[in-house]
C-alpha positions in Angstrom: -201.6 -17.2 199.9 -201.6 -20.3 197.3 -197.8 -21.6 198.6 -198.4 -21.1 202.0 -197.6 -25.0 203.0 -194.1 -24.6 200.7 -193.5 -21.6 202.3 -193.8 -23.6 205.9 -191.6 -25.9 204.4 -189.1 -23.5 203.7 -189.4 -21.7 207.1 -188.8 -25.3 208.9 -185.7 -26.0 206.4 -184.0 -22.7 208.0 -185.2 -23.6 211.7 -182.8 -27.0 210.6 -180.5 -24.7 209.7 -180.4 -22.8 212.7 -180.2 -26.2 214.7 -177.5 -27.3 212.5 -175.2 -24.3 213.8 -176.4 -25.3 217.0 -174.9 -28.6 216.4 -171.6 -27.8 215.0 -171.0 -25.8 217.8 -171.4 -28.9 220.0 -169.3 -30.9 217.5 -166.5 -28.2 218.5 -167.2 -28.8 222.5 -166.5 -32.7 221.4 -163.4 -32.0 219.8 -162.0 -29.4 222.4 -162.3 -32.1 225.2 -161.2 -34.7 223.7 -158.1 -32.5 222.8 -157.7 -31.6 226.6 -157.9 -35.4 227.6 -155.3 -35.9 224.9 -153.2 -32.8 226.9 -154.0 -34.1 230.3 -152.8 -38.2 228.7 -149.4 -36.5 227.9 -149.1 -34.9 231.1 -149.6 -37.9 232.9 -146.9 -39.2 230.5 -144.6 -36.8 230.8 -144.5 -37.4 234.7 -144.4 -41.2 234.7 -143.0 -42.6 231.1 -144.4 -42.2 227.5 -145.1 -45.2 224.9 -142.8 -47.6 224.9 -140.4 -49.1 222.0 -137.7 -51.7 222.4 -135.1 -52.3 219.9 -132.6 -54.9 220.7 -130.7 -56.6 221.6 -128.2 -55.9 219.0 -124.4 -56.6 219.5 -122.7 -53.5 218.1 -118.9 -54.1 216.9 -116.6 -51.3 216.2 -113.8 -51.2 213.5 -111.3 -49.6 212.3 -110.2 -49.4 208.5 -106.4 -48.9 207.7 -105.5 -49.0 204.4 -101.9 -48.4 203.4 -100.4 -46.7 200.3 -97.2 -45.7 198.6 -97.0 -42.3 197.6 -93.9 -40.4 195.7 -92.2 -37.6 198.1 -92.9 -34.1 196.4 -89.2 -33.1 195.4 -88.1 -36.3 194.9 -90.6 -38.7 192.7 -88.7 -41.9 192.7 -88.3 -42.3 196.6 -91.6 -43.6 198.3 -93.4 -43.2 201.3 -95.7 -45.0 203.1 -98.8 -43.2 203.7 -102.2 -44.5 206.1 -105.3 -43.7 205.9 -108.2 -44.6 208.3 -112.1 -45.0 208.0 -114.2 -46.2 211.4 -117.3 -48.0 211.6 -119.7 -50.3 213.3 -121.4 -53.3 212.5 -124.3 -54.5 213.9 -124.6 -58.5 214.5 -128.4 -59.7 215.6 -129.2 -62.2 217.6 -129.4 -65.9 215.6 -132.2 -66.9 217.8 -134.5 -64.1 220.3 -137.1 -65.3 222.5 -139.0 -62.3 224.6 -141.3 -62.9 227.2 -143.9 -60.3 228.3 -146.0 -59.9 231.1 -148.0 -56.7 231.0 -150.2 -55.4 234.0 -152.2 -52.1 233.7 -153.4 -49.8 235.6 -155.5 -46.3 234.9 -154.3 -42.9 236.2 -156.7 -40.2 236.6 -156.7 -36.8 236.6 -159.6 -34.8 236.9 -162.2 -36.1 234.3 -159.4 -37.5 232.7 -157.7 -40.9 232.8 -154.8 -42.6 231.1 -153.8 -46.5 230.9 -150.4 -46.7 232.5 -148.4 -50.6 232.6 -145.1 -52.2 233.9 -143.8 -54.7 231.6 -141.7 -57.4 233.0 -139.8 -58.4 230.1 -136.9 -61.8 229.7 -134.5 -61.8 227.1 -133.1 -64.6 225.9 -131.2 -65.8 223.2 -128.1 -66.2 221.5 -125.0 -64.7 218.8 -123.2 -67.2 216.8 -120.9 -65.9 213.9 -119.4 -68.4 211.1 -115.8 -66.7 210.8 -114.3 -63.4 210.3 -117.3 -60.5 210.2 -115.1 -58.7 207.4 -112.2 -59.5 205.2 -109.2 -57.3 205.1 -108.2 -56.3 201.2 -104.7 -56.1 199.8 -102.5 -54.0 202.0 -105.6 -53.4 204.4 -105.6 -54.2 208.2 -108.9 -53.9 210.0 -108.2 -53.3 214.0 -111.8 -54.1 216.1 -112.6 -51.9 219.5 -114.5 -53.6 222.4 -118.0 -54.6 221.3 -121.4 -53.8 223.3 -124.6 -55.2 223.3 -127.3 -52.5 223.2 -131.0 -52.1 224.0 -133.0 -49.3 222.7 -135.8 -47.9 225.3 -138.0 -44.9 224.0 -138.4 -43.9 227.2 -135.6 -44.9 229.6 -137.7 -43.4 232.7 -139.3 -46.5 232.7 -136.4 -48.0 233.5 -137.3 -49.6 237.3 -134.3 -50.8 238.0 -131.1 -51.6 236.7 -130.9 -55.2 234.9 -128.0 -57.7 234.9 -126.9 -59.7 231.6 -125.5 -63.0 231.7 -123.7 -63.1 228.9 -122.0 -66.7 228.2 -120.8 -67.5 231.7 -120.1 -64.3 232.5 -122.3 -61.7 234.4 -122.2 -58.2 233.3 -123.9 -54.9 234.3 -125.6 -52.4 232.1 -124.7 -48.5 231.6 -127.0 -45.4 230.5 -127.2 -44.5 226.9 -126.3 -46.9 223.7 -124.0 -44.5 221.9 -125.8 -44.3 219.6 -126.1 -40.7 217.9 -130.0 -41.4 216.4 -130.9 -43.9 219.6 -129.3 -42.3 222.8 -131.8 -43.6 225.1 -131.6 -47.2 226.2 -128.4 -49.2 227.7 -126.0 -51.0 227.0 -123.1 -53.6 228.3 -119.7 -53.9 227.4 -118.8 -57.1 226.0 -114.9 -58.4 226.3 -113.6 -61.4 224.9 -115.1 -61.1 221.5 -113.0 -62.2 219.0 -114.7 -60.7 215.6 -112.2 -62.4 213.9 -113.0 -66.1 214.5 -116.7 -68.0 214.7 -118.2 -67.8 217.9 -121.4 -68.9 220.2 -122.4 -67.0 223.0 -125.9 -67.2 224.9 -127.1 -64.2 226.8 -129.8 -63.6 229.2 -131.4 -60.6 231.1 -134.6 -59.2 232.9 -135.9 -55.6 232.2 -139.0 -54.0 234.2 -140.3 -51.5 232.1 -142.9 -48.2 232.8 -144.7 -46.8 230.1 -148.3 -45.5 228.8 -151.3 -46.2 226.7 -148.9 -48.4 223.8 -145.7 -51.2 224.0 -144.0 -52.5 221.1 -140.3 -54.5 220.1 -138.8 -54.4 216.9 -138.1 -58.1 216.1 -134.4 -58.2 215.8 -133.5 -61.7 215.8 -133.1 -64.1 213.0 -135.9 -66.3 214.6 -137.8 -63.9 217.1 -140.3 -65.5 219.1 -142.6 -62.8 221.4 -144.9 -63.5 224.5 -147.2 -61.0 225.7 -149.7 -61.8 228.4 -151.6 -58.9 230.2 -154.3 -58.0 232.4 -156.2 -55.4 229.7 -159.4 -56.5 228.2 -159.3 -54.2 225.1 -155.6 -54.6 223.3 -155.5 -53.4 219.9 -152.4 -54.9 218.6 -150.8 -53.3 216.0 -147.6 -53.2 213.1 -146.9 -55.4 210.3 -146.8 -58.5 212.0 -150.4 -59.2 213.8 -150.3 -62.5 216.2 -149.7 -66.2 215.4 -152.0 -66.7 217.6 -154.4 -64.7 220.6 -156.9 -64.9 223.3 -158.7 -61.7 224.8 -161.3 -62.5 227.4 -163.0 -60.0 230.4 -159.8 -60.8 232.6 -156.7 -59.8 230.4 -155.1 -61.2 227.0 -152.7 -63.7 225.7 -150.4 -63.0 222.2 -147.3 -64.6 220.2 -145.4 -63.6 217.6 -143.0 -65.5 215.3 -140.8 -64.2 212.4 -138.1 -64.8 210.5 -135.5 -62.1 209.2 -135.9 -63.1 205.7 -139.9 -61.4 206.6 -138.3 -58.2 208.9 -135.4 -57.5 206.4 -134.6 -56.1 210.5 -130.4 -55.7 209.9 -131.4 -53.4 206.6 -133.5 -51.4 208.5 -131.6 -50.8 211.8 -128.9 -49.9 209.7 -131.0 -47.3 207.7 -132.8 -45.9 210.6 -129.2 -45.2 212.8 -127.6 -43.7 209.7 -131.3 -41.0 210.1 -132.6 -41.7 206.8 -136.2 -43.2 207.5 -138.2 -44.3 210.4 -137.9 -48.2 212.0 -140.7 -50.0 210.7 -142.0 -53.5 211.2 -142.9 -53.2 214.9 -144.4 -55.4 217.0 -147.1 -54.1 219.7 -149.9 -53.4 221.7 -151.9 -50.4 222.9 -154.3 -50.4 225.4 -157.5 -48.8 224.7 -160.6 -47.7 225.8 -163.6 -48.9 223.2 -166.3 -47.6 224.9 -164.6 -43.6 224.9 -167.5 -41.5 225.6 -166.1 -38.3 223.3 -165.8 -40.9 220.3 -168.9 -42.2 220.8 -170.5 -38.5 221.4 -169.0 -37.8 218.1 -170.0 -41.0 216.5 -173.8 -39.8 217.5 -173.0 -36.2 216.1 -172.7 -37.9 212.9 -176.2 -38.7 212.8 -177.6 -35.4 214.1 -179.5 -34.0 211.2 -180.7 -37.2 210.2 -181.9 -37.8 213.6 -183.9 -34.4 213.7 -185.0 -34.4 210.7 -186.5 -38.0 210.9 -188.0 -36.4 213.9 -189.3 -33.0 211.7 -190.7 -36.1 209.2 -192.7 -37.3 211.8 -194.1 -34.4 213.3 -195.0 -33.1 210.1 -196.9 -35.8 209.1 -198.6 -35.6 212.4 -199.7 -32.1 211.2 -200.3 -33.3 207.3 -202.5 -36.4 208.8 -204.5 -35.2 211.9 -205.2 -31.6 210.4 -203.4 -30.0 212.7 -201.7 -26.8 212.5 -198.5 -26.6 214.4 -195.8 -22.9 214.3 -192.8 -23.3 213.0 -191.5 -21.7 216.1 -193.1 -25.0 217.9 -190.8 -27.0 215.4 -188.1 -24.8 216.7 -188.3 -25.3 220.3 -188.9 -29.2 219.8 -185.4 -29.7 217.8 -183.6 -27.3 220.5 -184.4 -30.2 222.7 -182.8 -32.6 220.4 -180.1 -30.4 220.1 -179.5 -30.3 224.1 -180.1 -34.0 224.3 -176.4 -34.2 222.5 -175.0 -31.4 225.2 -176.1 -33.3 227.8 -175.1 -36.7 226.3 -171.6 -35.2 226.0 -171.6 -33.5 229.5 -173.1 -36.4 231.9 -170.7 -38.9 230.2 -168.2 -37.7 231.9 -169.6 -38.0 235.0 -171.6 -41.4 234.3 -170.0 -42.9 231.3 -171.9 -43.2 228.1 -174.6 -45.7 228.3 -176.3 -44.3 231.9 -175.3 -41.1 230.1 -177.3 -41.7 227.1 -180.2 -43.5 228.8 -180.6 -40.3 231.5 -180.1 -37.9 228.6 -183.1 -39.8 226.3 -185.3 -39.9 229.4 -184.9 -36.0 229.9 -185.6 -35.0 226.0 -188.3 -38.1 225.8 -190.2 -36.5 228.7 -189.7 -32.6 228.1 -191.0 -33.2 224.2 -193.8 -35.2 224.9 -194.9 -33.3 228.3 -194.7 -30.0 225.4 -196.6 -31.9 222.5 -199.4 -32.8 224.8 -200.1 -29.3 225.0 -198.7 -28.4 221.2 -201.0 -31.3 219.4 -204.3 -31.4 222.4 -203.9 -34.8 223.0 -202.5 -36.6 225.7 -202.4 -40.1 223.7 -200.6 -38.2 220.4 -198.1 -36.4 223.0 -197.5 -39.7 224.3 -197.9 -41.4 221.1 -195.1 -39.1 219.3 -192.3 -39.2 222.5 -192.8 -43.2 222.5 -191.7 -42.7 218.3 -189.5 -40.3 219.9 -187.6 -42.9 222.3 -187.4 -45.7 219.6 -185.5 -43.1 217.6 -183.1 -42.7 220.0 -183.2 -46.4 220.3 -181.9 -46.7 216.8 -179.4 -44.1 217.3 -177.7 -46.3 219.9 -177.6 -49.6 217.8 -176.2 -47.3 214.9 -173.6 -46.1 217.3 -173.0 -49.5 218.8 -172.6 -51.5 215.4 -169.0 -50.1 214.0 -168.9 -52.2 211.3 -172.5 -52.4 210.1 -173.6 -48.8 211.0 -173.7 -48.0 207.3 -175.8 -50.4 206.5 -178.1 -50.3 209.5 -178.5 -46.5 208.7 -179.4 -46.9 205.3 -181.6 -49.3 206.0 -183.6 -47.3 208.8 -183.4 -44.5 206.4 -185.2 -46.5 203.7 -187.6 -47.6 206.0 -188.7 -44.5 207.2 -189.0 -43.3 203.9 -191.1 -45.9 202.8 -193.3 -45.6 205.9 -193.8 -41.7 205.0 -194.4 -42.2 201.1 -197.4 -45.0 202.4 -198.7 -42.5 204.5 -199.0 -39.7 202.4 -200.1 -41.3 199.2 -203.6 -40.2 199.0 -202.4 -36.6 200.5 -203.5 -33.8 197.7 -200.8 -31.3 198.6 -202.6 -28.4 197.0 -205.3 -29.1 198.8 -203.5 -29.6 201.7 -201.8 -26.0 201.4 -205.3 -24.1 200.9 -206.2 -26.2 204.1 -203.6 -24.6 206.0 -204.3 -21.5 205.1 -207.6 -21.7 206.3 -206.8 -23.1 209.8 -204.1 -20.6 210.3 -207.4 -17.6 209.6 -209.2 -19.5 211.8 -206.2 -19.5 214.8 -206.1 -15.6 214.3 -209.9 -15.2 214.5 -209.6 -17.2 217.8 -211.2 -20.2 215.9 -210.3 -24.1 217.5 -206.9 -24.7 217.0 -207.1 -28.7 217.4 -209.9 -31.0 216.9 -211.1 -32.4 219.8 -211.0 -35.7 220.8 
């Protein structure tokens, strides 16, 4: 047969194939645990508190609107009457100054395999409301009546809630109630506030503590006209996150430190409170934290599936040149059974992290398919030193495959670069191969295999 090596060729392109199902399937595992840890991270939510989002506080004043208006009697045009109408509403007044200070300490929950990061945030509020004069002006033949204001705190999650906080407000001290009455934010609190006079300019200063529950994320919408934010906690991997990043930050081994400063002229934060209660967009311009896991054994499984097929068929590359170089003639079936290892490497990857997490993972997973290939190519190739020889090329692939999954921001590169490399390496090794040649040659030493000829030249 004159194509007998493209016909190889073709026969080790659908063994790839075949490992490439093989693969996807895996990919699939991958996804359908990290779905279940997802599942199990809401359950343990569900049963303690979920993310957290403050919004407040924010002084809400109620109004009425009466507008009066002569109006002709039906039968009798020239006699008037007096007629009233009346339109209710709220305002909402923000703080003129908010300072928040946040100490966050975390703690992981487990569940089976499965673990989430759970805090309690001790929060202090502190601030004050100042108003110039009247919040509205009455028209012509208008009266505007105001109902008791309330200060209000929105909390996503108002299990958290550990126990009940206390506001001093001016020099009074005041309790807080369930709920903030308000239709699109029912869950928080909120404390009635008498004595304010909408009607005249005003100062009050306010005060309170909150201890706070929640899971895997905190933020605070920023409603003051000056906000400044504190977080310290005990997690080594924040990701913080929203449209204002820290002022300033310090993340070390033992925990983080984070502050925040803006201005309402940058939150626009009345605007969109008032949007967001009236249910026509979501609140935006957060401020927050979540507390993650970087070294997440199912991304990083996945992260490694990415390179699969270029990982095996590097490996292919090299064991086919081993057969174009040394003479050798090696099955297809061989190539087979040599990429289901790589193949298992991944499933075992997967299933001992775990167990182990993913660097022992990975390191007992390489050891196990760096052994099992080169204890099989001793016998496949007839040398001990090739065997040897092609699971030490073996182990520094896999060595490459863990810098490319360590370096997030330069994996693309560093992959393209390895790829070049080895490309290169294989076009300098096979540039005085005559592939026709080389294709009669294998004919011939597959005859001689059937005839019970050598199979491998000794050493």
């Amino acid at each position: 047969m004159k194509y007998g090596l493209f016909v190889k060729i073709a026969l080790i392109f659908l063994v790839t194939l075949a490992l490439a199902i093989g693969l996807a399937q895996i990919s699939f595992l991958v996804s359908e645990r990290m779905a279940r840890r997802d599942g199990v991270i809401t359950e343990i939510a569900a049963s303690t508190a979920r993310d957290q989002v403050l919004v407040g506080p924010v002084l809400v004043v109620p109004y009425t609107r009466i507008i009066k208006t002569l109006k002709p009697l039906d039968k009798d045009e020239e006699k008037m009457v007096e007629v009233e109408k009346r339109n209710s509403g709220r305002l909402l007044l923000l703080p003129a100054e908010l300072d928040i200070q946040s100490q966050l300490n975390t703690e992981t929950m487990r569940r089976g395999l499965y673990q989430a990061v759970v805090f309690s945030a001790t929060l202090a509020f502190k601030g004050r409301f100042t108003t110039e004069g009247a919040l509205l002006q009455p028209r012509e033949n208008e009266q505007i009546i105001y109902g008791e204001s309330r200060l209000m705190v929105g909390v996503s999650d108002p299990r958290g809630i550990l126990r009940a906080p206390a506001l001093r407000w001016a020099e009074q001290r005041l309790k807080f109630l369930p709920g903030t009455g308000e239709e699109r934010m029912v869950n928080g609190i909120q404390a009635r506030i008498p004595g304010v006079d909408p009607q005249q300019p005003w100062t009050a200063e306010f005060a309170f503590s909150l201890d706070l529950r929640g899971t895997q994320s905190f933020s605070i919408a920023p409603v003051g006209d000056a906000t400044h934010i504190a977080m310290q906690g005990g997690w080594p991997h924040p990701s913080f996150f929203g449209q204002f990043l820290p002022e300033a930050r310090q993340v070390t081994p033992e925990g983080f430190t984070a502050t925040w400063a803006t201005t309402r002229l940058a939150t626009n934060m009345e605007h969109q409170l008032n949007t967001y209660l009236r249910g026509n967009r979501n609140l935006e311009g957060l401020i927050g934290v979540r507390f993650i896991e970087p070294a997440d054994s199912y991304v990083q499984s996945d992260r490694a599936l990415k390179y699969s097929l270029l990982f095996i068929g590097l490996s292919f590359t090299a064991f086919f040149l081993f057969e174009v170089l040394k003479r050798l003639a090696i099955h297809p079936l061989q190539y087979g059974l040599t990429g289901a290892a790589l193949v298992l490497f991944y499933l075992l990857l997967l299933s001992l992290s775990e167990h182990l997490g993913f660097a022992p993972a990975y390191a007992v997973a390489t050891a196990a398919c760096v052994a099992l290939v080169s204890y099989y190519l001793i016998h496949v190739l007839g040398s001990l030193g090739w065997g040897l020889g092609f699971g030490a090329l073996l182990g520094g692939v896999f060595g490459i495959l863990y810098v490319l999954i360590s370096l997030e921001d330069y994996a693309l590169l560093a992959g393209s670069l390895t790829l070049f490399g080895f490309l290169a390496l294989a076009m300098v090794l096979t540039r005085k191969v005559d592939w026709y040649q080389l294709s009669d040659g294998l004919q011939h030493r597959r005859g001689q295999n059937a005839n019970g000829g050598p199979t491998f030249p000794e050493e």
